[in-house]
N, C-alpha and C positions, 0 to 999 in steps of 0.2 A: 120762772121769774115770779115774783110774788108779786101780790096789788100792788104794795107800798112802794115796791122798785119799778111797776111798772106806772103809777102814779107821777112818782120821778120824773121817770122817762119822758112822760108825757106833757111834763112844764116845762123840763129842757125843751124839748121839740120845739113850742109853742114859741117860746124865747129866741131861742133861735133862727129861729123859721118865721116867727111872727107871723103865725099861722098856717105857713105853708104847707105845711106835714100833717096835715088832719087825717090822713089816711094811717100816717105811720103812729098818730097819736094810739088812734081808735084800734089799730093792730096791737100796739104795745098792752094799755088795756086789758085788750082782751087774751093778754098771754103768750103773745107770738114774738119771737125773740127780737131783736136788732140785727142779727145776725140774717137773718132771713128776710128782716125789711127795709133794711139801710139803702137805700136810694141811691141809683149809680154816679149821679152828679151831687152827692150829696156833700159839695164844697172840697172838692178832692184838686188833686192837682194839674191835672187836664195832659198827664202824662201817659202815652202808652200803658196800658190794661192787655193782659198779664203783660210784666216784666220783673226783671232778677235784678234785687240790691242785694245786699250785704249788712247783717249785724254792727255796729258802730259798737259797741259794748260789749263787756265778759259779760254781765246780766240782765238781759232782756226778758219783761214778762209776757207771757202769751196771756190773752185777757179770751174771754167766752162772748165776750160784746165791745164795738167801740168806745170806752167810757173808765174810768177808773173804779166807778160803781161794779162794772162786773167782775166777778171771780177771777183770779189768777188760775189757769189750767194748766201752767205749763213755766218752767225758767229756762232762756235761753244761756248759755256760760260760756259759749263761745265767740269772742270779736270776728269777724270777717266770715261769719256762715254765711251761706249763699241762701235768700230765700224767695222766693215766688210771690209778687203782690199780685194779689187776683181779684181784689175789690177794694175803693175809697170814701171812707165816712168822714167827711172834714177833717179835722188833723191825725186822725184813723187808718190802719191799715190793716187788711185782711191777708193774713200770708199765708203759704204751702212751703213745709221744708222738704230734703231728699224725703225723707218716709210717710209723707203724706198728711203729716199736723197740719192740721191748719188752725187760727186764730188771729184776736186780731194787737198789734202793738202799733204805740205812739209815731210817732213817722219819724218824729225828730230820731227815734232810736235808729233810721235806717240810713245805710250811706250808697249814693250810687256807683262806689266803687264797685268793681267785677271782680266779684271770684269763685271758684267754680268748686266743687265735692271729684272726686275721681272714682267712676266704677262704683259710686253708692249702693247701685243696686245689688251688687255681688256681695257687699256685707250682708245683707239681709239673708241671702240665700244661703251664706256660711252660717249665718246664726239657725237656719232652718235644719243645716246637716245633724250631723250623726254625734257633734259634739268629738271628732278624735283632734288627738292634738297634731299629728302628722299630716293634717288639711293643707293641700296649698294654700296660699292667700293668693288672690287675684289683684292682677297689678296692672300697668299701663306703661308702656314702653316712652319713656321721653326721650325726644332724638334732636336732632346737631340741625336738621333744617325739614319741613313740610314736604316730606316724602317717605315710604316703607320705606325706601331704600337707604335714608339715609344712617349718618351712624348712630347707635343707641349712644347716648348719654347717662340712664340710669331707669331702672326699675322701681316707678311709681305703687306704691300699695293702695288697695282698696279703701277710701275714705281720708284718703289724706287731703288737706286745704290748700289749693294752690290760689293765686293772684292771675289774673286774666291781663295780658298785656293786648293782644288782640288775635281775633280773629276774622277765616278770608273766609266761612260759610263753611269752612272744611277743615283747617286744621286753627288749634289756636296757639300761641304764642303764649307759655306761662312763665311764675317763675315760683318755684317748690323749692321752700328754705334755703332762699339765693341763688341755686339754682336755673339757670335760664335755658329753657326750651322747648319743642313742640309735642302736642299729645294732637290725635283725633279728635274732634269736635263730638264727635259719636259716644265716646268715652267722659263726658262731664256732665255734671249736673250744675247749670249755672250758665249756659250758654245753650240758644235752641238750635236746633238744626238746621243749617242755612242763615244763621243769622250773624252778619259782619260784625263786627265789634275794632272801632280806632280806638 
């Protein structure tokens, strides 16, 4: 962060805070990012911390700091990705996507619809392989009701974006391009382990 930006930074605070923030002033100053000083009640929405929204947009910027001052690091071009808010700086939001980005976007960009990544992680590990083309793809079985046993309804692929209708802590209820039915909880990114969703 340069002087000038951290000068900025340091009138916003002041304005805002009407003084409140002398610590976060004097940190900015001295070159320490917003990202690292942003205040955990720093006007946020008094909602559960971590929690999974959803992209509202094709194009969401990933910013380096709460603020339209800092650098764009990143564009989101997907509506309804699942992403992880893990910290709140007044109308600010600090995300984690499946592969581990983090930064921060406008809140308005975010919706708290539910929807989940399938098996995200198995992409990553295909991208690690050998590069052949005859690679399975890793997939996730969508079935007729919340049981192995029940019947498969269709072979989900790795990273594909399903809609979270609910979940009981264990299995969730989606619906994959109109599609309605049940995958493992264990198998999403976008829904935590044990956690219900109406």
């Amino acid at each position: 962060m340069s002087k000038a930006d951290a000068i900025s930074w340091a009138r916003r605070a002041r304005r805002a805070a009407g003084g409140a923030l002398a610590a976060l002033t004097i940190a900015a100053a001295n070159g320490v990012s917003a990202q690292e000083t942003a205040p955990a009640d720093g006007g946020g929405s008094g909602l559960q911390i971590p929690r999974y929204v959803s992209l509202k947009a094709d194009r969401v910027n990933l910013r380096r700091g709460p603020g339209t001052e800092y650098p764009i690091a990143w564009v989101f071009r997907r509506a309804g990705l699942p992403v992880e808010v893990i910290k709140e700086f007044e109308g600010w939001r600090q995300v984690r996507d499946a592969e581990g980005t983090t930064g921060w976007v406008l809140s308005t960009m975010l919706s708290g619809r539910r929807t989940a990544l399938i098996l995200p992680w198995e992409l990553h590990e295909q991208a690690k392989g050998d590069g052949k083309a005859d690679a399975v793809t890793a997939s996730a079985t969508l079935r007729y009701d919340e049981s192995e046993r029940s019947r498969p309804i269709a072979n989900v692929e790795a990273g594909v974006l399903a809609s979270i209708i609910t979940c009981d802590g264990r299995w969730c209820r989606l619906s994959v391009g109109g599609v309605r039915g049940y995958i493992e909880q264990t198998k999403l990114w976008g829904a935590y382990q044990g956690e219900v969703i109406n």
